[in-house]
C-alpha positions in Angstrom: -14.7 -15.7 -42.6 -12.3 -18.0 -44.7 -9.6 -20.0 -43.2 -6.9 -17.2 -44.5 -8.3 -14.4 -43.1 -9.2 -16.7 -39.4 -5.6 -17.1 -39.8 -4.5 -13.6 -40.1 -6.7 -12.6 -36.8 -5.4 -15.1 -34.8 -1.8 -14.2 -35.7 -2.4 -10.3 -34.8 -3.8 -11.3 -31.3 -0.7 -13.0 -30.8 1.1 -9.5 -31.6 3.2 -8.2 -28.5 1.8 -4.6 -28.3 3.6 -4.0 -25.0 6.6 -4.6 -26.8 6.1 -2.5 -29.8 5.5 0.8 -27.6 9.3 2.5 -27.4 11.6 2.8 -24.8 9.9 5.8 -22.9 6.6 4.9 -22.6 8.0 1.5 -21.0 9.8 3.4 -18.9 7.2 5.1 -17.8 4.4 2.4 -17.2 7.6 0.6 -15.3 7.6 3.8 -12.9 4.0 3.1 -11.4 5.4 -0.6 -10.2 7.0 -1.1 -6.7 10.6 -0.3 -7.5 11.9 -3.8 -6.5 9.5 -5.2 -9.3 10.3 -2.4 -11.9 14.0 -3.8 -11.3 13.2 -7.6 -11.9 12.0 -6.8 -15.3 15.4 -6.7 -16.3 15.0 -10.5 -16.6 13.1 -9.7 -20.0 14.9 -9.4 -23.0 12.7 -6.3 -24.5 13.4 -4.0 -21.1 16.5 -4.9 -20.5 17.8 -1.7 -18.4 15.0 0.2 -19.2 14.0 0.3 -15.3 17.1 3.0 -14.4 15.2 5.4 -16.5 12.1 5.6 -13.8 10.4 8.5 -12.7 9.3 6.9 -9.8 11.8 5.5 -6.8 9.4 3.6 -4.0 11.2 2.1 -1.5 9.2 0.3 0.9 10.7 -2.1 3.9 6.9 -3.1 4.3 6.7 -5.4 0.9 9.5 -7.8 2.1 7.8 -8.8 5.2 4.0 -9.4 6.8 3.8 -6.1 9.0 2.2 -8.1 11.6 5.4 -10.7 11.7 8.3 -8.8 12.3 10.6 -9.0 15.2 12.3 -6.6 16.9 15.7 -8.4 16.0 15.2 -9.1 12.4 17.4 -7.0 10.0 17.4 -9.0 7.2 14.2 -7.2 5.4 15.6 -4.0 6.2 19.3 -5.3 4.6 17.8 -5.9 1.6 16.0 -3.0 1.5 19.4 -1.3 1.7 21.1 -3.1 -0.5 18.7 -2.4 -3.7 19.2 1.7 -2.8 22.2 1.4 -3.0 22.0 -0.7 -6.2 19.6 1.5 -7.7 21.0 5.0 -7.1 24.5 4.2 -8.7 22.8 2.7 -12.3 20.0 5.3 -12.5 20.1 7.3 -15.5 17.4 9.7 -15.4 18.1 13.1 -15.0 14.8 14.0 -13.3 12.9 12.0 -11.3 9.2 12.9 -10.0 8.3 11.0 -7.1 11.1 9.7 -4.3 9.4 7.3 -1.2 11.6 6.0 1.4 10.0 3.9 4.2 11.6 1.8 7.0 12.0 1.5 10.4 14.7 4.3 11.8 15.3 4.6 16.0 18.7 5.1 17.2 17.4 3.4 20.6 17.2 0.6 18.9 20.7 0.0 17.4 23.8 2.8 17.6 24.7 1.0 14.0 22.2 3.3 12.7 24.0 6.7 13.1 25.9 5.4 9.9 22.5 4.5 8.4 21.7 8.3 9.0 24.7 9.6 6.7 24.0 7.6 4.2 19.9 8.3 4.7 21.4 12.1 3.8 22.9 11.1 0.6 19.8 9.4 -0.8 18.0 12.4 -0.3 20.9 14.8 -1.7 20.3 12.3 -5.0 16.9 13.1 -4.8 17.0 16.7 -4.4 19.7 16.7 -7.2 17.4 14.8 -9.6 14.9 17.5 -9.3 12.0 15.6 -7.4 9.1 17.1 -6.8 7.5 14.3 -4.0 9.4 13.4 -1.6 7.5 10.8 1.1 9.7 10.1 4.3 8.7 7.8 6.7 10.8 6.3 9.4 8.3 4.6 11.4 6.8 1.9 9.0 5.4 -0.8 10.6 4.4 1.4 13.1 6.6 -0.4 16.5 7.7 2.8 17.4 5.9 3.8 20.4 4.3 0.5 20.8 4.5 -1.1 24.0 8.0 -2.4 24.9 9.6 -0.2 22.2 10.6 3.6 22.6 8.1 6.4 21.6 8.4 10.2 20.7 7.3 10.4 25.0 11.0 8.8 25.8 12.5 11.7 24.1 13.3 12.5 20.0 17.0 11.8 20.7 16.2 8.6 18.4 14.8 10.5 15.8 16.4 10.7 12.5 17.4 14.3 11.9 15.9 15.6 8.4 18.5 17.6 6.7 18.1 21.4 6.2 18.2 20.9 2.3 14.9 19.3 2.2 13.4 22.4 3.8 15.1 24.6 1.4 14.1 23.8 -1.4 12.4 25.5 -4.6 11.3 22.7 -6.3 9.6 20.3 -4.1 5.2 20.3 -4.0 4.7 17.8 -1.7 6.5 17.0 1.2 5.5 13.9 3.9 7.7 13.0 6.9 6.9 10.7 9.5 8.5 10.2 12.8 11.7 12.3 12.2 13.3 15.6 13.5 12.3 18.8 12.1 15.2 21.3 13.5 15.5 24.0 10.4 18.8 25.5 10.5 18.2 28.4 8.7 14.9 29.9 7.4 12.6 27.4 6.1 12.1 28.5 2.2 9.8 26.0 0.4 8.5 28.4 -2.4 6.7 25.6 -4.6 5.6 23.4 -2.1 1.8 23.0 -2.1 1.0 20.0 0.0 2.9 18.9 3.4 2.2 15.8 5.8 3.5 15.5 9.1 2.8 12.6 11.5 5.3 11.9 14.5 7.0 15.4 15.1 7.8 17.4 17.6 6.6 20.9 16.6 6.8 24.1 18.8 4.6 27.1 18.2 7.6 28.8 16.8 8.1 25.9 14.2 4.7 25.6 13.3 4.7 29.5 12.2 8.0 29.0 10.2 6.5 26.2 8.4 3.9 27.7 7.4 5.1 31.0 6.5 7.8 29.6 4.6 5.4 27.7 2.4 3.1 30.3 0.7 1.9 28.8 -1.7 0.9 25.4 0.8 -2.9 24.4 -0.1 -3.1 21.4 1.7 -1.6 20.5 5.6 -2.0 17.5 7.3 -0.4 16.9 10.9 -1.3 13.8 12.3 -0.2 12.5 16.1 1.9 15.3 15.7 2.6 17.1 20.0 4.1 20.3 21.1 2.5 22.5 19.7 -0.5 24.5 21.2 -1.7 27.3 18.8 -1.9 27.3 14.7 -2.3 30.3 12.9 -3.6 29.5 9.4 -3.3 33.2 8.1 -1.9 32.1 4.5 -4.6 32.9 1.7 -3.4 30.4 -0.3 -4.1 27.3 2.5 -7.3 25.7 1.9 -7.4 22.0 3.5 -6.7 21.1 6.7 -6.2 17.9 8.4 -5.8 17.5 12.4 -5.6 14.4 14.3 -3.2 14.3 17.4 -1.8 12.3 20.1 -4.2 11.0 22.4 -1.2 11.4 25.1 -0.9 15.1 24.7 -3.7 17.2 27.0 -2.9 20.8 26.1 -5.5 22.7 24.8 -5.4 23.7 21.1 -6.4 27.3 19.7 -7.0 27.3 15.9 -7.3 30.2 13.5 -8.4 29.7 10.0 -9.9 32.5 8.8 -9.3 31.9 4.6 -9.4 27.7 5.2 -11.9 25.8 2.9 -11.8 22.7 4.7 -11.2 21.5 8.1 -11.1 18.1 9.4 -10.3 17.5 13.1 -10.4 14.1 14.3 -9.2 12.2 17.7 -9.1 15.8 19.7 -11.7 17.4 21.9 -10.2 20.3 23.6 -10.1 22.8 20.8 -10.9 26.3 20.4 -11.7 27.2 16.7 -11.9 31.1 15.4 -11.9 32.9 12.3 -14.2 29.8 10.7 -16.2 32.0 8.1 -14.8 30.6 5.1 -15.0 27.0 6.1 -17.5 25.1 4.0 -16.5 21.6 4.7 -15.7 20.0 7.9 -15.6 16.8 9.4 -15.4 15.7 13.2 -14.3 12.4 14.9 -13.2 11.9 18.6 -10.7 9.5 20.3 -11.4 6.4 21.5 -10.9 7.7 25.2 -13.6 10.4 24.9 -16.4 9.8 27.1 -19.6 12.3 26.6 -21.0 10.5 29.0 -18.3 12.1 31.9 -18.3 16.1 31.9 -17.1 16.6 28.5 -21.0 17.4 27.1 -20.0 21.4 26.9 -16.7 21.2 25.1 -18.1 19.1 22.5 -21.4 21.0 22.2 -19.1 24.0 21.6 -16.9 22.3 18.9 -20.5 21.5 16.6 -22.0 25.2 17.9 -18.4 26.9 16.1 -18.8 24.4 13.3 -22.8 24.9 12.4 -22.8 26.8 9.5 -20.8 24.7 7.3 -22.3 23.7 4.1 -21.2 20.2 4.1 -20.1 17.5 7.0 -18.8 14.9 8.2 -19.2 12.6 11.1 -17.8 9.3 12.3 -19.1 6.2 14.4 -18.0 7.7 17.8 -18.9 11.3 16.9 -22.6 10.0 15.8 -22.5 8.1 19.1 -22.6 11.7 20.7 -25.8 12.5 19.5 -27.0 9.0 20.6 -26.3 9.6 24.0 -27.4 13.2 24.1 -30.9 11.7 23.1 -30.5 9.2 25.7 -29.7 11.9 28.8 -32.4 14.5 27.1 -29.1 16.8 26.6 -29.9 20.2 24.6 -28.2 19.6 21.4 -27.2 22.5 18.7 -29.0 23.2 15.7 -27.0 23.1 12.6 -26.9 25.1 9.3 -25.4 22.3 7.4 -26.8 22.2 3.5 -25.0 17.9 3.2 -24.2 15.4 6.3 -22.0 12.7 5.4 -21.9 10.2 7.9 -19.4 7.0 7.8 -20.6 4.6 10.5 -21.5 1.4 11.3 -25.4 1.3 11.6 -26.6 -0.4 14.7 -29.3 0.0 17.1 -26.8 2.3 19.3 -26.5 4.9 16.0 -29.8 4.9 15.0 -31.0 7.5 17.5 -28.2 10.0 17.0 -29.2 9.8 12.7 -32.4 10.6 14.0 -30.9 13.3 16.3 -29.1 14.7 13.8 -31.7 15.0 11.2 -34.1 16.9 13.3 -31.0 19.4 14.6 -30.1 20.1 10.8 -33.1 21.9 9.3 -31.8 22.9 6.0 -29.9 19.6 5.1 -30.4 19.1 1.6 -27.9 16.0 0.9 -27.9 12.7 3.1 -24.8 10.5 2.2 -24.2 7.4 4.3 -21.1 5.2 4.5 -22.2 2.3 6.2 -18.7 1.0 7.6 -18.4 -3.3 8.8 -19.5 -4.0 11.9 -22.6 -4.9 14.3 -21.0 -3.7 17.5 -19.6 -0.3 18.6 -18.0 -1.3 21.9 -14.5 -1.8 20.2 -12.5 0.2 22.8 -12.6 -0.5 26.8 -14.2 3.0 27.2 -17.1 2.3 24.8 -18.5 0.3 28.0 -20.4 3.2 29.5 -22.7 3.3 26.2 -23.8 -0.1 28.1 -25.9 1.3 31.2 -28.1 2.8 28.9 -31.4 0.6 27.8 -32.1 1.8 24.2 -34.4 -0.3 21.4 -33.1 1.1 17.9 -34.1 -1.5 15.6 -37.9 0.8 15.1 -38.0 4.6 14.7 -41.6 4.0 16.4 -40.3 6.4 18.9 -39.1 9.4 16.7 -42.5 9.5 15.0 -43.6 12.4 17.1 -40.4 14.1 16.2 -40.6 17.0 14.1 -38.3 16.9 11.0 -38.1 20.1 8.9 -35.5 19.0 6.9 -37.6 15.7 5.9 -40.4 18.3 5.6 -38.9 20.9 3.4 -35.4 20.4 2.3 -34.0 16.7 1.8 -33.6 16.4 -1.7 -30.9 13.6 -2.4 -30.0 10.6 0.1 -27.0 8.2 -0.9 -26.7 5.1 1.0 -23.0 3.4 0.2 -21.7 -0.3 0.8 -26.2 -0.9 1.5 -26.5 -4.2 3.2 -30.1 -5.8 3.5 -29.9 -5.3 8.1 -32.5 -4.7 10.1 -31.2 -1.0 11.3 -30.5 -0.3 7.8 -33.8 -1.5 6.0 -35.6 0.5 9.2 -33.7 3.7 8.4 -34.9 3.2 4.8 -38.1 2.9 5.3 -38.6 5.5 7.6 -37.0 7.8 5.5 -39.3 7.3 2.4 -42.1 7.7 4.5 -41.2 11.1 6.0 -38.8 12.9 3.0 -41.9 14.8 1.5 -39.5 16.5 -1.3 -37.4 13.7 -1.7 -35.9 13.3 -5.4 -33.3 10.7 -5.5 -32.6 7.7 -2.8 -29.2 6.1 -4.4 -28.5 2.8 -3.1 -24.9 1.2 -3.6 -23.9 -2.2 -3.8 -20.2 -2.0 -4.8 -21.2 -4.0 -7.6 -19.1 -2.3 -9.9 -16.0 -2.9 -7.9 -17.3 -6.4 -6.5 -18.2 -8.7 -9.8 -19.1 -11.3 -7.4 -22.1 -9.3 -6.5 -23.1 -9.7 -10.1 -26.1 -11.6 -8.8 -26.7 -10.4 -6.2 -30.0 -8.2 -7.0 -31.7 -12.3 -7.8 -31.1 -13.4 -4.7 -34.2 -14.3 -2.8 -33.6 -11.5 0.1 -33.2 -8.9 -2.3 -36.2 -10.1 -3.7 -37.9 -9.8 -0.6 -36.5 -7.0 0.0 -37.6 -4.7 -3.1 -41.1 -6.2 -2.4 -40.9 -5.0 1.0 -40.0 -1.7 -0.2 -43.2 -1.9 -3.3 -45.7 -1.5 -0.2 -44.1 1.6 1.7 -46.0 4.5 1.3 -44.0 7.1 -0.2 -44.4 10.8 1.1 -42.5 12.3 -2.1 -44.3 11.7 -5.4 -41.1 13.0 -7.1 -39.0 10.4 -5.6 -37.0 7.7 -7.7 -35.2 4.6 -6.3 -31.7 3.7 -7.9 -30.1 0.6 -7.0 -26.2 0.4 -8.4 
């Protein structure tokens, strides 16, 4: 290459690309930045005002402040929040905007200044609704204080609540709707036509309210209500909703009756007393329990119930506390239900005290075809207070000596593909290894998963001595499947 033409390739990597690309492509890339920042590039000379033609409006108290530092008395965050809506709204020039996010801390027991706050909370969304937006994300609760100890909660009473405006809930354009920790009281009949996906955390929701919701939404495909209370029955009769997402308030006792006869997908986490009908069309589930649940103390026969309405799923999912189940069923010589599932997902920590319900749970599915482990941080699973009574029992998990005599038909007959995510080279996870390759006699594929590919720091990490040692180890275990490969990525 001659000095001219070194020349000539130096000068076009010194080219401003970004630069040359016209106004509405910057506009756009400037519409997937935090607002606040898509507003500061107004500093630079070649986007000058682009920013008030964004798609995107994010407002988010939680970026001026550490979460974890705020103080009940300090406004100042929350006035500058303010301030740039205010800013913002008058100078934006779009016409249409596609996603609107508003997200601060709103409690009328906190301050009586806020029922101004509230009109002017009405007029934002008025601009929203006027600019056509198709996304609208409310959440009043943001860091999350509400309902903490020493400040108010949706138990004191909803009198604090900011009240969402009847136009949100009549409206033909909006797909996705979120609100957290605000007052649902439709004034009229709720008529969301083009709404497909709707998140509610926080809310006070009768029966009644939970049936106009729902059947004025049909085309919903996607509901998820979490810590949501007041309800007692849902009704999911729509042949159009398909995923469903329940977690609620630990406080709230009542028993829940679900109906889901056309649902897809059903996830039910941090509730025991449920009654689940019309599950035929389910093929994907996933189960997780409070941290108060105790299997340990009576509560053996609802939960057997829940997995006995949920066995003929083709695909779930289970947490660390709802493995622990299995555990201690093992551990009392409980009766535990066989299952119909075809792929278990499990997304646990993998200690000694979870070994014996994998086991469990591989013997009880006979037809499982797909093993896919999350192995989540962690050595311990006594997080909560109420975790102590996993503590009288004596139990050595660190060998699967003990479940040799087991019978396995799956490992016989069916397991075909077994995923191991976030692998770390621990005892209870090299064990659980190893004793699967020696007993998964049709066994094609065992992934393993490093995150290399989104940690480059683990670059190396396949020359390290232990992993080394560790694929050595693995050279001289006798492998039942002659089919079966090992991938490492």
């Amino acid at each position: 290459m001659s000095i001219g033409d070194a020349e000539k390739v130096a000068l076009s990597e010194q080219i401003d690309r970004i630069s040359s690309l016209p106004d509405h492509l910057l506009a756009h890339i400037l519409s997937f930045l935090p607002t606040n920042d898509a507003v500061k590039t107004v500093l630079i000379r070649r986007f000058g005002n682009l920013w008030t033609a964004i798609h995107n409006l994010d407002f988010d108290v939680c970026l001026y402040h550490e979460c974890s530092e705020v103080s009940y008395e300090d406004t100042v965050n929350e006035e500058r929040l303010i301030n740039l809506i205010r800013h913002l709204l008058i100078l934006h020039e779009r016409s249409d905007i596609h996603r609107f996010r508003l997200k601060f801390e709103f409690n009328l027991w906190f301050t009586t200044d806020q029922l101004e706050l509230a009109n002017e909370i009405d007029s934002w969304i008025h601009f929203a609704l006027r600019k056509k937006v198709t996304v609208l994300d409310l959440d009043f609760k943001a860091c999350g204080y509400a309902g903490q100890e020493g400040y108010p909660s949706f138990l004191d009473g909803v009198d604090g609540y900011y009240r969402l405006p009847n136009v949100v809930l009549t409206s033909d354009i909006l797909t996705e709707l979120k609100l957290v920790h605000c007052l649902v009281e439709p004034q009229e009949h709720i008529q969301l036509q083009s709404l497909k996906s709707l998140s509610l955390s926080y809310i006070l929701l009768s029966d009644e309210k939970m049936i106009e919701i729902i059947s004025g939404c049909p085309a919903l495909e996607s509901l998820f209500l979490y810590e949501c209370y007041g309800f007692h029955k849902l009704n999911f009769t729509s042949l159009n909703l398909r995923n469903v997402v329940i977690k609620l308030n630990r406080h709230d006792s009542s028993r829940l009756k679900v109906c889901c006869p056309y649902l897809k997908s059903l996830n039910i986490l941090g509730i025991e007393r449920m009654d689940l009908n019309n599950l035929s069309s389910v093929v994907d589930a996933a189960l997780d329990f409070s941290s108060s649940f105790n299997c340990a103390c009576g509560e053996y026969h609802e939960v057997k119930k829940l997995f006995e309405m949920l066995h003929d799923v083709e695909a779930f999912t289970l947490f660390t506390r709802s493995i622990l189940v299995f555990t201690i069923w093992e551990l009392i010589i409980s009766p535990c239900p066989s299952m119909n599932w075809r792929r278990l997902v499990l997304k646990t920590m993998l200690t000694k005290w979870h070994l014996p319900g994998v086991a469990s749970l591989l013997r009880n599915s006979p037809h499982l075809e797909m093993l896919d482990i999350h192995i989540q941080p962690g050595t311990k699973p006594f997080c909560y207070r109420d975790d102590q009574w996993l503590m009288q029992y004596e139990i050595d998990g660190e060998t699967f000596c003990d479940f040799q005599q087991w019978s396995f038909h799956c490992l016989r007959s069916h397991l075909k593909t077994i995923r191991i995510r976030n692998f770390k080279i621990e005892s209870c996870v090299v064990k659980l290894v190893q004793f699967l390759l020696r007993n998964a006699y049709v066994l094609e594929k065992l992934v393993i998963e490093t995150n290399r590919v989104l940690y480059p720091e683990k670059a190396n990490l396949f020359m390290s001595e232990q992993w080394t040692e560790f694929s050595k180890d693995l050279e001289c275990v006798p492998i039942a499947s002659p089919k079966a490969v090992i991938l490492f990525l």
